[in-house]
N, C-alpha and C positions, 0 to 999 in steps of 0.2 A: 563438780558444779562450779567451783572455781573458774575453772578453765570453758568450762563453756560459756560462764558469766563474759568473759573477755574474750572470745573467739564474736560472741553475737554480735555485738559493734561491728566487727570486722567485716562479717557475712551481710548485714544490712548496707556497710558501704558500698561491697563489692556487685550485689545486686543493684542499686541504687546507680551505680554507674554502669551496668549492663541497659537499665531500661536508658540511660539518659545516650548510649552509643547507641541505642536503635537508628535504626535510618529512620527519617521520615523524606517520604515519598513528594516531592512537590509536581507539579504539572510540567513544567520540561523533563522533567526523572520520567515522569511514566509514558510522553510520549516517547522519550527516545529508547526507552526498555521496549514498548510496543513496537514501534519500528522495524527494531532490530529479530523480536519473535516473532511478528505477527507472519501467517502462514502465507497468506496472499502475495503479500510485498518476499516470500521465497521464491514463490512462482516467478512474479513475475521476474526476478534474478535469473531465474532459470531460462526463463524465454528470451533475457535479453543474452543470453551466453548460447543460445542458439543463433541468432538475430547475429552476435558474431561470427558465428560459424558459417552462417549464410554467406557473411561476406567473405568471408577465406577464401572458401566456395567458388565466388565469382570472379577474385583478382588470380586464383589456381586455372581459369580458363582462358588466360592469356599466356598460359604457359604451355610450351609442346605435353604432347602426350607420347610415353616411349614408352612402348611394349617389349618382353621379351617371352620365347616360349621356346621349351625343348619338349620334345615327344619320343617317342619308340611304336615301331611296330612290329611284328613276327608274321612275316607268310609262309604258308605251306600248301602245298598243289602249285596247281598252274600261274603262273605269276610273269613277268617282263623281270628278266634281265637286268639292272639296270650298265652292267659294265659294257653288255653288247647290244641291250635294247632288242632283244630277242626273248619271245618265251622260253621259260623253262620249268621244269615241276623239282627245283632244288626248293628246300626250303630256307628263307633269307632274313636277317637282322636287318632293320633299318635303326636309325639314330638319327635327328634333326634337330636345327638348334637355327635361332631367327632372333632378329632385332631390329624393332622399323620404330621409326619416330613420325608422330604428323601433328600439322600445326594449321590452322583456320589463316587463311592472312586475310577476306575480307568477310565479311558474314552480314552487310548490313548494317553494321554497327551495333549486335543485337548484344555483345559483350559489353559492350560499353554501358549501355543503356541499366542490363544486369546487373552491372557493378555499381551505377548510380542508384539505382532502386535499392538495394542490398547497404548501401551507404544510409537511403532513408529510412531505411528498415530498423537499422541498429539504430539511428539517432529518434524515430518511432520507440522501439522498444525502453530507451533511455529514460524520454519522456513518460513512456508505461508507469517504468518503473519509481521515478520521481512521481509521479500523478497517487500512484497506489500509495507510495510513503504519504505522502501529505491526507489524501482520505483517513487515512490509518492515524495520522496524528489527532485531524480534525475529530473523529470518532471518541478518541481515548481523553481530547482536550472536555469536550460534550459530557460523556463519563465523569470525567473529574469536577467536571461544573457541579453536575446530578448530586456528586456526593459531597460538595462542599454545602450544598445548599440544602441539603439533608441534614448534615452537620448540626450549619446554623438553626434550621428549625426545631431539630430533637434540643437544642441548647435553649430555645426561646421555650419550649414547652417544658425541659424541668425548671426553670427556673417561677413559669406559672404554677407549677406546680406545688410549688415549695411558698408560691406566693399564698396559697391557695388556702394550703394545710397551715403558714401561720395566721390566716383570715378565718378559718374556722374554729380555731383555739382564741381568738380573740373574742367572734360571736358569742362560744360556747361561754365567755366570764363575762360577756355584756348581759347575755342572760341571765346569770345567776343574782346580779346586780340590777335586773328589770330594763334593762334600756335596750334590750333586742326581744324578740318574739319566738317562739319556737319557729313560724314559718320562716323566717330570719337565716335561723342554722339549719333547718331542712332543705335551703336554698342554697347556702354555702359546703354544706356537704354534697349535691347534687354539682355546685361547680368544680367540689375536688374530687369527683369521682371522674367529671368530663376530663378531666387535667389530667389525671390520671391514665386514662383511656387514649390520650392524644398522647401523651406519651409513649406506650406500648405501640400506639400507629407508628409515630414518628422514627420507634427504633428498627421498626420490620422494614418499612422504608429505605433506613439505611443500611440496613443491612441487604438489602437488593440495592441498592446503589452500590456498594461496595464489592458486591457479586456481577454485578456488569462490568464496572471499570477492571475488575482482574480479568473477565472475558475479552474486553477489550486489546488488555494489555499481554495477551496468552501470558498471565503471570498465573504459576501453581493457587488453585481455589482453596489447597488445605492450608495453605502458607500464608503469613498476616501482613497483611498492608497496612502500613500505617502513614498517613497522609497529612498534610497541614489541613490545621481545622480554623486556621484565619477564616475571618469572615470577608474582608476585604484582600484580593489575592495581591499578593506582590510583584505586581503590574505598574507600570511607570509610562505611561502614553501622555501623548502631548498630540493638539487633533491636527496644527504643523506638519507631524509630519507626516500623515495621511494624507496620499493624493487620493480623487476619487478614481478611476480608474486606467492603469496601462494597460491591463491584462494579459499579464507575462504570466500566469497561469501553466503547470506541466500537462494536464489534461486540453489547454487551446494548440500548446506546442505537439501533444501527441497524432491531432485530426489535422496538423497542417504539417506534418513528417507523413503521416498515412495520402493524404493526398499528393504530395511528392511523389512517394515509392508508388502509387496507382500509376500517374501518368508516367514515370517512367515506365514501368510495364506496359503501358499503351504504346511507347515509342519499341518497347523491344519486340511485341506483336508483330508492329508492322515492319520490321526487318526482315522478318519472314517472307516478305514479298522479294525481295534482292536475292541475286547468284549469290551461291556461296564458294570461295576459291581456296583449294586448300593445298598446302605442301608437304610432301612428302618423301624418305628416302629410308632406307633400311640395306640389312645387312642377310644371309642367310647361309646355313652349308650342311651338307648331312653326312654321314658316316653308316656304310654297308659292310656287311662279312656273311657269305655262305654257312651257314654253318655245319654242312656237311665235307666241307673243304679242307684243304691242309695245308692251303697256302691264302693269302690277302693281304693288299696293301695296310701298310699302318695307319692307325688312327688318326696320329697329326699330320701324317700326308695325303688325306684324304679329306680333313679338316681344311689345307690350305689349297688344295689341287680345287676343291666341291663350292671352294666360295666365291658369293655373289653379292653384287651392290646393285640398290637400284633408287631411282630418284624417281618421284611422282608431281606432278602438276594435276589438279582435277577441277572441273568446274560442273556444280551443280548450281543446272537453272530450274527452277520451279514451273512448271508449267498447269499441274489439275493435281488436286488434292480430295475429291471430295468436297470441296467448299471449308474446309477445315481452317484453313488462314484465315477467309473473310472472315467467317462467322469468330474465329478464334478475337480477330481484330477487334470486330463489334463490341463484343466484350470486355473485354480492356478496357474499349471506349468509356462503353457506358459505366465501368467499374471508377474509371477517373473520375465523370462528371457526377457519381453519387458521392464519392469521397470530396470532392467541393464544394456538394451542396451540404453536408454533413458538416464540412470545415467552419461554411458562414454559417449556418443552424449552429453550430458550438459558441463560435463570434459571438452572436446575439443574444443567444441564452449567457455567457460571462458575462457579456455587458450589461445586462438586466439586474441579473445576482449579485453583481459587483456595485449596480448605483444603488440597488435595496437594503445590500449590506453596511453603506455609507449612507444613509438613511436611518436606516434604524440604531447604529452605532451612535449620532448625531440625537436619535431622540430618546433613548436609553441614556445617554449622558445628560439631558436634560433633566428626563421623569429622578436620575437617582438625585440630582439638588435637590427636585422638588418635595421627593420623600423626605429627606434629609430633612427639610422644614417642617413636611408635616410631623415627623416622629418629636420632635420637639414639641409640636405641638399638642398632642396624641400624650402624648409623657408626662406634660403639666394637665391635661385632663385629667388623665389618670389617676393623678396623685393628689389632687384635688376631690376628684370622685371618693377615691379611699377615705381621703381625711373627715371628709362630710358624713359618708358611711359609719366611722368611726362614732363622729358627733351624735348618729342616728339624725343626719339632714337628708340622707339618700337612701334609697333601696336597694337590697341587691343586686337584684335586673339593673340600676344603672349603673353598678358596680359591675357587671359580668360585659353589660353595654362594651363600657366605655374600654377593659381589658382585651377584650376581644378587638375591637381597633384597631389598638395599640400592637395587639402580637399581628394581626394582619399589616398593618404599618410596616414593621420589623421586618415579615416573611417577601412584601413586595421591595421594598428597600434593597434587600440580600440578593431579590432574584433581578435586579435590575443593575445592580454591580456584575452580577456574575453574565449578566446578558451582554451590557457594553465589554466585557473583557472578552469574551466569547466574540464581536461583531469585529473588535478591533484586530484579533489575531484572524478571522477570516478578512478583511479588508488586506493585510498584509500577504494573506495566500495568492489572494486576488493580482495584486502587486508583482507577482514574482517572488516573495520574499523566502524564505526558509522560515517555519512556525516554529521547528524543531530544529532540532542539536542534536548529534552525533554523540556517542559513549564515545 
């Protein structure tokens, strides 16, 4: 007993300093945990390591192509000779062995074109890929709102709570004393059972909020998150330096990278229309044996006797296809001019959401002063109401009145910090800015 008397100190420190190294989670921690899980922003990695491959792809087509091939045959029956180029029904070995290289030297320009598209493709996919991180932050920042301001409300409601249950042990000796009524404490118990009940709302609440944000942040659902429960986030903005909009936005850069890569495949289309000129030159030689015979040249002098070199010039000019180019072309066309109109339709919608969100940013930081005053104001009510209560100068109705207020006071207060915090980190998305951090 001794020894565990002096072990328990121990074991409560050491606990004690297990919960105080807990991590807690703040809003950059879970967008940049999110980011880096979330499954979408995989993908899209994924396609942009295609999107590179594409281009490999196309700068590999300015390069010759060199073939080589060796084969074997066996005839038997009637067959050609080939030592005197006369039939014969011996049956014969053949062996062959080839090596040609060939290279485009003009095609239209339709490489070129390929390998610019294939350039917008990947700097397209880039932007995918930055466009997805930043939804994927803004989502988890949303989340994290949710449940700070869950937070704060389950905090405003135990503490009415607890207001509630010492208001009702007050009534219950005002009464005993005559200076309350029983309607009095059958009214103050009916507003701590409301207390009561808002509380149990307020904890299922949070506890879905707190089940989204790990959704959110593909963080494990069995695993505990624990999070700042500030009520004011530790945010530090100044409205300086918010411009209203540039719109360097990765989703306005992704529709003007896709419209690039369109009209360059609209230029490589119509290359399709031009000769195409191509060079070529290769090598060849083959190696025979009867093999009913009991004599035949050697292998490696048959190998150097049998070889051949040959050089190729070709010109293909296009002349009827089926209509397959035109109509191929049209296409293109019209695939550029919707990627354009998509480009300004994106333009405008940013620029819309961008001045709304500097807007509201702008009146969310007003309404939270203005709360700010009224909760003051709301507070001295409050306490005023009670004390009169107390006096038996008020009723409980203007006792529940004036609480009720005051906790809506609090709850608009809370959600109008958390709303400017939220308007000022999309303003900065808007901007071009990075919301999030990198582990």
């Amino acid at each position: 007993m001794t020894d565990m008397n002096r072990l328990t100190p121990l074991l409560l420190a050491l606990l004690s300093a297990c919960a105080a190294g807990a991590q807690t989670w703040t809003a950059r921690d879970c967008m940049a945990y999110a980011v880096e899980h979330n499954h979408q922003v995989k993908r899209a990695t994924l396609s942009l390591d295609n999107d590179r491959a594409a281009r490999t792809a196309a700068i590999g087509r300015f390069l010759p192509m060199v073939d080589a091939g060796i084969g074997a045959q066996y005839n038997f029956g009637r067959a050609i000779d080939p030592e005197t180029n006369t039939y014969t029904d011996v049956s014969t070995f053949y062996n062959g062995y080839s090596l040609s290289a060939s290279l485009p030297v003009f095609d239209g320009f339709g490489r070129v074109h390929a390998l610019r598209a294939a350039k917008a493709d990947v700097l397209t996919g880039k932007s995918a890929l930055r466009a997805q991180q930043d939804q994927t932050a803004l989502a988890t920042l949303q989340a994290y709102a949710d449940l700070l301001y869950y937070q704060g409300t389950l905090r405003m409601a135990e503490e009415h709570q607890q207001e509630c249950d010492l208001l009702v042990r007050q009534t219950r000796l005002l009464e005993e004393v005559g200076r309350k009524s029983q309607a009095d404490v059958a009214q103050m118990e009916a507003q701590q059972a409301e207390a009561a009940y808002e509380v149990t709302r307020q904890r299922n609440l949070l506890s879905s909020a707190r089940l989204e944000l790990k959704r959110e942040m593909g963080f494990p659902l069995e695993d505990t998150l624990q999070t700042d429960s500030l009520e004011r986030p530790n945010w530090e903005f100044e409205a300086s330096k918010l411009s209203v909009c540039t719109l360097q936005t990765a989703a306005l850069q992704q529709a003007y990278h896709q419209m690039q890569s369109s009209r360059h495949q609209w230029h490589q289309a119509r290359a399709s229309l031009y000769p195409t000129l191509s060079l070529g030159a290769g090598l060849s030689t083959t190696y025979y044996k009867q093999l009913h015979a009991d004599y035949g040249t050697p292998f490696n002098s048959q190998l150097k006797n049998n070889m051949g070199q040959y050089v190729t010039l070709s010109l293909d000019i296009p002349l009827f296809n089926r209509l397959q180019t035109v109509t191929g072309i049209r296409r293109a066309k019209n695939n550029y001019l919707m990627a354009r109109e998509a480009y300004e339709e994106k333009q405008a919608e940013m620029q819309k959401l961008c001045i709304e969100a500097h807007q509201d940013w702008q009146a969310y930081v007003r309404q939270t002063a203005q709360m700010e005053r009224k909760l003051q104001a709301d507070s001295l009510a409050y306490r005023l109401t009670r004390r009169q209560f107390e006096e038996g100068l008020s009723t409980a109705i203007d006792l529940r009145t004036t609480s009720v207020t005051l906790m809506q006071t609090r709850a608009t207060l809370l959600q109008c910090r958390l709303m400017a915090m939220l308007k000022h980190e999309l303003i900065r998305y808007y901007n071009g800015e990075q919301i999030w951090t990198e582990q």
